[in-house]
N, CA, C and O atoms as CSV, one atom per row, in Angstrom:
chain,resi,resn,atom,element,x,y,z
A,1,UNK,N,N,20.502,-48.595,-15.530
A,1,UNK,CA,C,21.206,-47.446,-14.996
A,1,UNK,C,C,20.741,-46.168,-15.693
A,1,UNK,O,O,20.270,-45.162,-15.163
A,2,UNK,N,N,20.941,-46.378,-16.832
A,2,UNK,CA,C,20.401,-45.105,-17.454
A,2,UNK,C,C,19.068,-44.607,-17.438
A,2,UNK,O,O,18.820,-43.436,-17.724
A,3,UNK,N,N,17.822,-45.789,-16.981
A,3,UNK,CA,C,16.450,-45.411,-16.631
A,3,UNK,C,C,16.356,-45.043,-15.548
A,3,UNK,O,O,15.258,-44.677,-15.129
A,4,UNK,N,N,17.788,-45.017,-14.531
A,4,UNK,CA,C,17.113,-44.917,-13.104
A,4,UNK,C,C,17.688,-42.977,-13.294
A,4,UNK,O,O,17.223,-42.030,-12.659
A,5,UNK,N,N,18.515,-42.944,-14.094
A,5,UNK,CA,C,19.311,-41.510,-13.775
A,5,UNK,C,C,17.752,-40.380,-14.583
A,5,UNK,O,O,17.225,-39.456,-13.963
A,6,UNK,N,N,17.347,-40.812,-15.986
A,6,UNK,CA,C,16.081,-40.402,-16.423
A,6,UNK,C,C,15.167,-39.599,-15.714
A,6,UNK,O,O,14.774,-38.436,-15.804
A,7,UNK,N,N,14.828,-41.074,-14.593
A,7,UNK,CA,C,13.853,-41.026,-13.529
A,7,UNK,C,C,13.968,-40.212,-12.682
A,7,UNK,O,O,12.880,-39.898,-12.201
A,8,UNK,N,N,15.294,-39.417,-12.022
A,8,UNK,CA,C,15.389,-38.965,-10.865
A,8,UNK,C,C,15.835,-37.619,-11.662
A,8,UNK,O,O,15.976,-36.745,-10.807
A,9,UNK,N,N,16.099,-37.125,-12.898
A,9,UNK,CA,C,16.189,-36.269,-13.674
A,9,UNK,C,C,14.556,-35.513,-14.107
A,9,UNK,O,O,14.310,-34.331,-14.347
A,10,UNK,N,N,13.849,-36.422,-14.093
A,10,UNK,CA,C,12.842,-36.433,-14.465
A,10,UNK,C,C,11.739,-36.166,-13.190
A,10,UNK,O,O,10.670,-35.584,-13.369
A,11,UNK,N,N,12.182,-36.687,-11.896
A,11,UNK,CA,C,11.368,-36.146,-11.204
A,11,UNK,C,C,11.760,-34.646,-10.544
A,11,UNK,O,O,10.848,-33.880,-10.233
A,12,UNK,N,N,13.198,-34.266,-10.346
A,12,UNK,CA,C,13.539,-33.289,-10.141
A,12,UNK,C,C,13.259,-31.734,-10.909
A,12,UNK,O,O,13.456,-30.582,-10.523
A,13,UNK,N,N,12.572,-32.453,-12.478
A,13,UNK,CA,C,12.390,-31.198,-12.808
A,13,UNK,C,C,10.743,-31.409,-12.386
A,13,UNK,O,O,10.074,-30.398,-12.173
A,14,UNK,N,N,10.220,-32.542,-12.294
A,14,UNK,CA,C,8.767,-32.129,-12.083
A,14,UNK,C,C,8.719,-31.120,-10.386
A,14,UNK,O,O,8.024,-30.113,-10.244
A,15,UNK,N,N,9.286,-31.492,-9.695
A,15,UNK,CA,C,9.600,-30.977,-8.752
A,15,UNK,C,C,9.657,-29.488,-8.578
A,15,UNK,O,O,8.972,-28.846,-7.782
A,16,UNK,N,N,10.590,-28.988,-9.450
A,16,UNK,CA,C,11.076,-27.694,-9.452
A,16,UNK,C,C,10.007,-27.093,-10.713
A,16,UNK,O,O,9.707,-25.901,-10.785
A,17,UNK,N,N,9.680,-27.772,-11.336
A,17,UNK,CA,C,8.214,-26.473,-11.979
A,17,UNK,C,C,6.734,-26.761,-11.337
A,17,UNK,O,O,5.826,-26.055,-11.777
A,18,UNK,N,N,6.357,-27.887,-10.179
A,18,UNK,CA,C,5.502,-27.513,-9.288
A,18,UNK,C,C,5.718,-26.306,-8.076
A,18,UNK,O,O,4.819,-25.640,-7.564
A,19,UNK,N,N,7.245,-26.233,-7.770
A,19,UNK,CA,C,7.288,-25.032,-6.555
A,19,UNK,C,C,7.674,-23.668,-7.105
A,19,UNK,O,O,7.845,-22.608,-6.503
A,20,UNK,N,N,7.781,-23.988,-8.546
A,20,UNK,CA,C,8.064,-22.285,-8.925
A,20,UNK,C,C,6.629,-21.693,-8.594
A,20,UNK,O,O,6.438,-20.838,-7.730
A,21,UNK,N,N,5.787,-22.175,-9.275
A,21,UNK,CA,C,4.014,-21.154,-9.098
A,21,UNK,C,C,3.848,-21.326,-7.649
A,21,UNK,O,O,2.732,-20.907,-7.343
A,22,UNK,N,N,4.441,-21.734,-6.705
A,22,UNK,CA,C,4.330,-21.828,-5.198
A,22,UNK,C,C,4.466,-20.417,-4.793
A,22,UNK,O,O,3.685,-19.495,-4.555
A,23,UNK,N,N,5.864,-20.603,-4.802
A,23,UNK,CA,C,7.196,-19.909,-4.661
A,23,UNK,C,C,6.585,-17.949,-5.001
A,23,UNK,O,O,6.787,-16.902,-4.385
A,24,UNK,N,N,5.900,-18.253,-6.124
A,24,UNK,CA,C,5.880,-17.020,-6.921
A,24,UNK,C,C,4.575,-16.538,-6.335
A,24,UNK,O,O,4.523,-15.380,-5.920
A,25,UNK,N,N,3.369,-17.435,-6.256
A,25,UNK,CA,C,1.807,-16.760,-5.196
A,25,UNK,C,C,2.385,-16.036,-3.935
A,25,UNK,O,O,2.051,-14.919,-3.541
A,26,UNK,N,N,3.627,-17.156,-3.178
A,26,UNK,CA,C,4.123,-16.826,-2.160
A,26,UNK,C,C,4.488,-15.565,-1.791
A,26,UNK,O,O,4.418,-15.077,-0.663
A,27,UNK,N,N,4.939,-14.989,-2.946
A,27,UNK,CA,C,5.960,-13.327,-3.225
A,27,UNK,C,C,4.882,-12.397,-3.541
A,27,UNK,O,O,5.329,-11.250,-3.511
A,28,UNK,N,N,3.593,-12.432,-3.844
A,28,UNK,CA,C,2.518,-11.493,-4.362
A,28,UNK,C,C,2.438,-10.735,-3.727
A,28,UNK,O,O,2.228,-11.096,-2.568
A,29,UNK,N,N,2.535,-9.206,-3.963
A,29,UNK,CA,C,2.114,-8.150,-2.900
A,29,UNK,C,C,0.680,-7.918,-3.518
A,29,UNK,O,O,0.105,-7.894,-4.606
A,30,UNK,N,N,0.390,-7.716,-1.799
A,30,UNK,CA,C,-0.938,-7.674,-1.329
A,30,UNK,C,C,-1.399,-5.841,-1.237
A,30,UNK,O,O,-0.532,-5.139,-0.715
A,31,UNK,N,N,-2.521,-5.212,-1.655
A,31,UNK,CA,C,-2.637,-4.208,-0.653
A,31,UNK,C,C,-3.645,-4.504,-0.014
A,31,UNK,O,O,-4.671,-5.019,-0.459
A,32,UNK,N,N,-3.279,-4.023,1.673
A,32,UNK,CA,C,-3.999,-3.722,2.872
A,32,UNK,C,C,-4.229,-1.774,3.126
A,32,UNK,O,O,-3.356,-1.378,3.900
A,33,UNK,N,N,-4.881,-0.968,2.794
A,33,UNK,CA,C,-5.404,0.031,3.124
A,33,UNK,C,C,-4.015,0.927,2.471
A,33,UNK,O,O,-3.776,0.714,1.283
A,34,UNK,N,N,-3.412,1.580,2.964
A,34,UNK,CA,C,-2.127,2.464,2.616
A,34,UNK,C,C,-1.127,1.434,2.157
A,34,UNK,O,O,-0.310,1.821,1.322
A,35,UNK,N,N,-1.055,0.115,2.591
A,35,UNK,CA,C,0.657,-0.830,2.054
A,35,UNK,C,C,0.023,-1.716,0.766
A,35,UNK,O,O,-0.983,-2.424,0.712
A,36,UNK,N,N,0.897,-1.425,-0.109
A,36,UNK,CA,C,0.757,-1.825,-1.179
A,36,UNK,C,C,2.049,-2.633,-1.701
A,36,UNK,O,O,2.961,-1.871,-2.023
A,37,UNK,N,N,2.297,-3.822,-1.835
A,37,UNK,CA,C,3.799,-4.351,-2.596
A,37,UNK,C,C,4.106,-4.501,-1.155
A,37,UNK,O,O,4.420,-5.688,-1.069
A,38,UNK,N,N,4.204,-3.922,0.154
A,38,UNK,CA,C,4.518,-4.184,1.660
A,38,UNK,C,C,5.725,-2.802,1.696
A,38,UNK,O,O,6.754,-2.680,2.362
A,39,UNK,N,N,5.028,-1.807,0.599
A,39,UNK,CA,C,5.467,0.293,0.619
A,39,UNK,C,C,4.240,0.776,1.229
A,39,UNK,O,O,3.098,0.371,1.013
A,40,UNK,N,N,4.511,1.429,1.791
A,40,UNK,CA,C,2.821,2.837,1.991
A,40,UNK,C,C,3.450,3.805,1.030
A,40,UNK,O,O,4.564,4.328,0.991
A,41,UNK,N,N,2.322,3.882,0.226
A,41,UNK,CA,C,1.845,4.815,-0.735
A,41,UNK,C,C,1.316,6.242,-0.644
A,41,UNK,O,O,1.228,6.991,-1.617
A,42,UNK,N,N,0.836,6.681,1.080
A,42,UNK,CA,C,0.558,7.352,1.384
A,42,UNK,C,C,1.293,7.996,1.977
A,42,UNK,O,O,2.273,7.423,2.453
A,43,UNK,N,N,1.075,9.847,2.249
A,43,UNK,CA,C,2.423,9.956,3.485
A,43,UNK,C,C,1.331,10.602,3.603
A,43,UNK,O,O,0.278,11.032,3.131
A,44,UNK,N,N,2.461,10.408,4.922
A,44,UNK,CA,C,1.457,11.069,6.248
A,44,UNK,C,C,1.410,12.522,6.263
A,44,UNK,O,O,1.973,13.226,5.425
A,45,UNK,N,N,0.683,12.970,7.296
A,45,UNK,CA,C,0.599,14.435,7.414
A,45,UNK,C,C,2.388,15.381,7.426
A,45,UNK,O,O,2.755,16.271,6.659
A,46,UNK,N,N,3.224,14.686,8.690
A,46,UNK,CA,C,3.980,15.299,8.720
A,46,UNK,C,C,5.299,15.115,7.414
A,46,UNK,O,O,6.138,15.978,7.157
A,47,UNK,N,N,5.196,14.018,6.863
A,47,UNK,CA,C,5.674,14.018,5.621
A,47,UNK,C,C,5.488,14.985,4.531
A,47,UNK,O,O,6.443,15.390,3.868
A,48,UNK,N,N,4.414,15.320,4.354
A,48,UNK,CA,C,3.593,16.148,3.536
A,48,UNK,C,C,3.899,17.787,3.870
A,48,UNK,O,O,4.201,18.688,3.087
A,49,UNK,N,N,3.744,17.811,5.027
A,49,UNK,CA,C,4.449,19.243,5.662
A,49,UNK,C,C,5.951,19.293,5.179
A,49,UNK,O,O,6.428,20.146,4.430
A,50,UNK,N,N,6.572,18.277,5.717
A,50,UNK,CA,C,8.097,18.346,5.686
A,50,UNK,C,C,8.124,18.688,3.624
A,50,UNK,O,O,8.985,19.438,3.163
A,51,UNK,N,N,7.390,18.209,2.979
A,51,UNK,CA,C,7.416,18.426,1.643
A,51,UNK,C,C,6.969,19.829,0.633
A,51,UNK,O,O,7.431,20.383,-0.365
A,52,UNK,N,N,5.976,19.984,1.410
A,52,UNK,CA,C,5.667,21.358,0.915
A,52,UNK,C,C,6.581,22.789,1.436
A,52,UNK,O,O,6.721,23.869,0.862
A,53,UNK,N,N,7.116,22.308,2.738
A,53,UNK,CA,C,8.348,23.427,3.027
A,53,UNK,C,C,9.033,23.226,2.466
A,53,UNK,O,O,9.189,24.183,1.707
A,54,UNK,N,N,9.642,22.540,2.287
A,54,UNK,CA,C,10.693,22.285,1.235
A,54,UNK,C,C,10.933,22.663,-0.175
A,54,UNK,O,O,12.006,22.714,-0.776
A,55,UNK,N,N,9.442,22.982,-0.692
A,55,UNK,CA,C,9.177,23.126,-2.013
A,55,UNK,C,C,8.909,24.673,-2.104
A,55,UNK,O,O,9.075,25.490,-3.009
A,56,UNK,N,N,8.192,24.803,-0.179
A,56,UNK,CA,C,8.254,26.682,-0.335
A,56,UNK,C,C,6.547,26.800,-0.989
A,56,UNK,O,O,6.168,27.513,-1.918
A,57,UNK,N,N,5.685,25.793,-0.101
A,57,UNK,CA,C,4.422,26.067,-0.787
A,57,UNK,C,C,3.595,25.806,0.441
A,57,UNK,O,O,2.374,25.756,0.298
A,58,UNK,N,N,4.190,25.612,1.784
A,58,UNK,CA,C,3.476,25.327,2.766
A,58,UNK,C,C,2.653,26.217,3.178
A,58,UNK,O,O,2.954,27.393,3.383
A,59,UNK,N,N,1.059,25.497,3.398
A,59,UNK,CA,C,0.362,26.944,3.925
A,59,UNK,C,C,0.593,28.133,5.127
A,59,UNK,O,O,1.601,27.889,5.791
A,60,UNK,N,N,0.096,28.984,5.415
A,60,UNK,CA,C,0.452,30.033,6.303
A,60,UNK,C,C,-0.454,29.558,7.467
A,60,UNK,O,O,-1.095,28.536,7.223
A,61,UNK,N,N,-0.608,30.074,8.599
A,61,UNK,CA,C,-0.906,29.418,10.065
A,61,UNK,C,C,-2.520,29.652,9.645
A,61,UNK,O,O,-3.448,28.865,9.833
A,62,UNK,N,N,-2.551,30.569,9.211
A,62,UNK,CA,C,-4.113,31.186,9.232
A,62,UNK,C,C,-4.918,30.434,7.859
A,62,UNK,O,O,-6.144,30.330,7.803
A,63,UNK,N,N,-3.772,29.836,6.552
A,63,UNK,CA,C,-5.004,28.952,5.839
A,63,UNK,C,C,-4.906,27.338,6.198
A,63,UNK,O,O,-5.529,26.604,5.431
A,64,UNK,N,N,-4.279,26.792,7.148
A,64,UNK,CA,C,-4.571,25.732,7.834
A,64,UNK,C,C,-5.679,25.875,8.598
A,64,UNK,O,O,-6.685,25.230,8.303
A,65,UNK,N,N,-5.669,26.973,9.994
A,65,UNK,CA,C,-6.591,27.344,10.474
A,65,UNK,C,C,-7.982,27.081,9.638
A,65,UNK,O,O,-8.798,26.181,9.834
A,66,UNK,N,N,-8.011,27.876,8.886
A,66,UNK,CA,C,-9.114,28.301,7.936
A,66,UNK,C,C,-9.924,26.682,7.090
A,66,UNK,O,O,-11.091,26.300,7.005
A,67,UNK,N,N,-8.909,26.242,6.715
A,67,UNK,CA,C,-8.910,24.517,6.123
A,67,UNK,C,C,-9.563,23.558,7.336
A,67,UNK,O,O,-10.370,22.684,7.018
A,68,UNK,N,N,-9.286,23.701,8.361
A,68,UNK,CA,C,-9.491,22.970,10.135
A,68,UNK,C,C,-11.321,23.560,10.130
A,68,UNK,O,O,-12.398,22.999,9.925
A,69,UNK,N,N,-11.016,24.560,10.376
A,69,UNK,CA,C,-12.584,25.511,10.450
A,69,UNK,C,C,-13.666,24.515,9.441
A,69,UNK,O,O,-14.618,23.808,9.771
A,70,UNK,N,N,-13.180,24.747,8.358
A,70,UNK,CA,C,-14.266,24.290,7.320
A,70,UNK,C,C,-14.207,23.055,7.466
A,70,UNK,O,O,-15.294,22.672,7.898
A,71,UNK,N,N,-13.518,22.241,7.335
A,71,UNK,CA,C,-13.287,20.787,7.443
A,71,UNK,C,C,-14.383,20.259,9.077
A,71,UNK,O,O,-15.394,19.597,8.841
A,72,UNK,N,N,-14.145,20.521,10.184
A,72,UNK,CA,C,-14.578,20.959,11.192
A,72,UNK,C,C,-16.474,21.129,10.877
A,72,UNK,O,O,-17.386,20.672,11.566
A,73,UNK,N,N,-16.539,21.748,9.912
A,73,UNK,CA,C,-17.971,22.587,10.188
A,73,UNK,C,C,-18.263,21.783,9.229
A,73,UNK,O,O,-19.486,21.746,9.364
A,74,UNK,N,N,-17.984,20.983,8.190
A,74,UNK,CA,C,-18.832,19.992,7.352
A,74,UNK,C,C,-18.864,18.703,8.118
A,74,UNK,O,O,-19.753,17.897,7.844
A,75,UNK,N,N,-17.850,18.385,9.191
A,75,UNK,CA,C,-17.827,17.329,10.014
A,75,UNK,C,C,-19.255,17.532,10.927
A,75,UNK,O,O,-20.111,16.652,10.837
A,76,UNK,N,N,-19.447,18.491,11.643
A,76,UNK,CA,C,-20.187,18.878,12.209
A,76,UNK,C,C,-21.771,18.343,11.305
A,76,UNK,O,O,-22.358,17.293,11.566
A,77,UNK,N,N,-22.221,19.353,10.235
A,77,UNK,CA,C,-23.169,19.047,9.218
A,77,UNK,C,C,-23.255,17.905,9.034
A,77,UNK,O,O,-24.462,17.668,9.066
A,78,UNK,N,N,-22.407,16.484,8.749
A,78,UNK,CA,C,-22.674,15.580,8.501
A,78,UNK,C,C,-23.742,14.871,9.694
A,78,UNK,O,O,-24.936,14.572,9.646
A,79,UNK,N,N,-22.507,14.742,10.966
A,79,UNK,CA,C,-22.977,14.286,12.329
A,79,UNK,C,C,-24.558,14.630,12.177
A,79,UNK,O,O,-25.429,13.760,12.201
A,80,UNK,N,N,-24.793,15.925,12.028
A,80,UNK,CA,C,-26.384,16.722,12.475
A,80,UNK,C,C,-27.649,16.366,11.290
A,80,UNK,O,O,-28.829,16.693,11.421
A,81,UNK,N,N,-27.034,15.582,10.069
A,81,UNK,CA,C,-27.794,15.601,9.452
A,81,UNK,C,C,-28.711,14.232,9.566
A,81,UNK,O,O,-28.472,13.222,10.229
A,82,UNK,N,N,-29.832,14.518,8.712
A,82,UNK,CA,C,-31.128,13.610,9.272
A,82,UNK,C,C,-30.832,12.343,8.269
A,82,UNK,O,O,-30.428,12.679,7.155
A,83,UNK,N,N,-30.972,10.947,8.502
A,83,UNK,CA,C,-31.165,9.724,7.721
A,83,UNK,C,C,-32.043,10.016,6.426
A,83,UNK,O,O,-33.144,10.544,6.589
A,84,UNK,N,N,-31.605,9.697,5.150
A,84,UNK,CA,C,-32.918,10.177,4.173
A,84,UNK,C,C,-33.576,8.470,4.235
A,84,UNK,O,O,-34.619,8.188,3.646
């Protein structure tokens, strides 16, 4: 009696410290591009707006503009440029 209670004491813990490291790979956050832990880490554009008004640092119409332009015209340069 007392070898059989051992035994089933004994397999129950082998049991339960093979599915803890299961259990625990199981829970790993992964990152995929922006989700990290299964959070995005990134915010988005209009997040970012909504943040800088808020803070009273949002740009004016004309240095977005201006940011678009240049951004725009190195996009451009890249496209046009030759394979080295």
């Amino acid at each position: 009696m007392e070898s059989t209670r051992f035994r089933i004491l004994a397999m129950a813990l082998t049991f339960a410290l093979l599915a803890a490291p299961a259990a625990a790979v199981a829970q790993t956050p992964t990152r995929e591009g922006n989700i990290w832990g299964w959070r995005d880490h990134q915010p988005t554009m209009a997040q970012t707006r909504q943040s800088e008004e808020a803070a009273g640092v949002a740009p004016t119409p004309e240095q977005s503009d201006a940011s678009s332009a240049t951004v725009d015209q190195l996009y451009r340069e890249l496209l046009h440029r030759s394979p080295d």
